[in-house]
C-alpha positions in Angstrom: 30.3 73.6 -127.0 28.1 70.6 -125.2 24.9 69.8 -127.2 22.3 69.7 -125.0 21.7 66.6 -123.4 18.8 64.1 -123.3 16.0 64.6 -121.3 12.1 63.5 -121.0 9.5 66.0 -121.9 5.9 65.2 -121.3 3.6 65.0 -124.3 1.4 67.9 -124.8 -0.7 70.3 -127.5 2.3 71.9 -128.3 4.6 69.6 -129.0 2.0 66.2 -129.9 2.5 66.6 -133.8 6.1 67.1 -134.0 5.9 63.6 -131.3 3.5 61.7 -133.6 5.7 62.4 -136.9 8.7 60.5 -135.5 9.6 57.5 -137.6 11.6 54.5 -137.3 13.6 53.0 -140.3 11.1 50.6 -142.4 12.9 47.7 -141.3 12.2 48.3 -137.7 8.5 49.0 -138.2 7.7 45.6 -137.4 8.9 45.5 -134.0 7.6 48.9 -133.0 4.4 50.5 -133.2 4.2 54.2 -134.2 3.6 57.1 -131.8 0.4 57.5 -132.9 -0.6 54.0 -132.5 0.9 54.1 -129.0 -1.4 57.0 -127.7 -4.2 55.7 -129.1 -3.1 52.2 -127.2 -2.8 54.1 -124.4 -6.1 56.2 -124.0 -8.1 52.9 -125.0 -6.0 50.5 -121.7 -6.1 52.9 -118.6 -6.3 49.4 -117.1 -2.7 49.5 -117.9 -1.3 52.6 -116.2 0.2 53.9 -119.2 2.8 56.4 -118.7 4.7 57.9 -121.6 7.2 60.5 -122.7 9.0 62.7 -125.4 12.7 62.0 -125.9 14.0 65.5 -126.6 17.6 66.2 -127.6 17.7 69.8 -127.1 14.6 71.3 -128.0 13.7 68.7 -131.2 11.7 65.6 -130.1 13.8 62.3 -131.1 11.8 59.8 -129.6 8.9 57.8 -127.6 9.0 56.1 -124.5 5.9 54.3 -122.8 5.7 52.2 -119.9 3.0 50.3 -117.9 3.5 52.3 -114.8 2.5 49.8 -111.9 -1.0 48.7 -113.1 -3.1 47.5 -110.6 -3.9 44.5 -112.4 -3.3 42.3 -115.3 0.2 40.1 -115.6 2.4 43.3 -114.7 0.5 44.4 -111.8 2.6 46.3 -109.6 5.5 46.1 -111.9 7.5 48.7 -114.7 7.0 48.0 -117.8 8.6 49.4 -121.0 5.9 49.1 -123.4 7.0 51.2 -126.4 10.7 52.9 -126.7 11.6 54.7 -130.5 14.2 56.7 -131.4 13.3 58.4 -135.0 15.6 57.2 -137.9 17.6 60.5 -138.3 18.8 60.2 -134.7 19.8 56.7 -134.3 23.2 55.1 -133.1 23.7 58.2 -131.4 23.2 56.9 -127.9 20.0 58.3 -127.3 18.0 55.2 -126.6 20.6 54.3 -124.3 20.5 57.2 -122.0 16.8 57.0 -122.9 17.2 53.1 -121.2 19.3 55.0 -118.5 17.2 57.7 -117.3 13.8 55.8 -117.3 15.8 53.1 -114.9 16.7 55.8 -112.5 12.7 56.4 -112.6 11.6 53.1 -112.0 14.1 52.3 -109.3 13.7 55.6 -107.7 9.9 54.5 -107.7 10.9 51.7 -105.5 11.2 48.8 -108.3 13.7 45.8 -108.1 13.2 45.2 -112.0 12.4 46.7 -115.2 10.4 44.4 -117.7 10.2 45.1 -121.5 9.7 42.3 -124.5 10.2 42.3 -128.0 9.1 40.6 -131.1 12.1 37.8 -132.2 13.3 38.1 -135.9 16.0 39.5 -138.4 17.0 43.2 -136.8 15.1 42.5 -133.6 16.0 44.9 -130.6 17.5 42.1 -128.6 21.2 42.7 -128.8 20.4 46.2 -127.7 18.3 45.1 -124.7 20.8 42.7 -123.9 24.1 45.6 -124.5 22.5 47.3 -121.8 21.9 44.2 -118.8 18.4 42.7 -119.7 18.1 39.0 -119.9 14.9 37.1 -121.0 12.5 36.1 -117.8 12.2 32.7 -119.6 8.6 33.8 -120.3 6.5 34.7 -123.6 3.3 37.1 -123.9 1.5 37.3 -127.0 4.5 35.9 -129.1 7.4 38.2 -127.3 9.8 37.3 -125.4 9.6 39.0 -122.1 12.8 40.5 -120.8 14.3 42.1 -116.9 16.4 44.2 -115.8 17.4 43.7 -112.5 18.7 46.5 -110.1 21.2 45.5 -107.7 20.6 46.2 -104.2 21.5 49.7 -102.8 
């Protein structure tokens, strides 16, 4: 039997504590904020068009993806921008952040975009190689110490 596949739930009552106790391993927690630090990001920056999902494998939450959905302002505006992705530590190196990567692509393009931007924090374990695995390459610029990263989508 297939397990169930990955798939993006929104975040509501019933599922928001079972979201907010996802963890990463301690040696990733520099790099990524926690799901409850991301929601809270979130309802205090409308400016910044946050948009943001539960990773579900099956019916059990695995992870958190946020973006900067096309804010009208501000140094993204008009673009995608992954602001937070997290897969919890009991579901790592499983391939779910890269269908994760995968399916919010498909989103963004389908929305029109010629690019995906994330960044990341440089340093020992940084998510870099995995950004990079999956066809990102750095912009050449920095914001607030990361190093800003695109993903291109070729032409249809």
């Amino acid at each position: 039997m297939t397990p169930p596949g990955v798939h993006l739930r929104e975040i509501t009552d019933a599922n928001r504590d079972a979201v907010r106790a996802l963890r990463v391993r301690r040696d990733q927690r520099q790099f990524v904020a926690s799901v409850a630090k991301s929601l809270k990001q979130a309802a205090r920056s409308p400016e910044a068009s946050p948009w943001y999902r539960a990773v579900y494998l099956g019916d059990e939450p695995v992870g958190f993806v946020m973006l900067s959905w096309k804010p009208p302002g501000g140094p993204y505006k008009g673009r995608h921008f992954i602001w937070r992705l997290l897969v919890d530590k009991h579901h790592q190196r499983r391939g779910i952040g890269r269908e994760t990567l995968s399916q919010i692509a498909d989103l963004v393009r389908a929305d029109g975009a010629t690019e995906l931007l994330t960044s990341y924090d440089p340093g020992d374990g940084e998510p870099w190689p995995f950004y990079q695995k999956f066809g990102f390459e750095p912009t050449g610029e920095i914001d607030d110490g990361e190093i800003v990263l695109r993903l291109v989508f070729p032409d249809r």
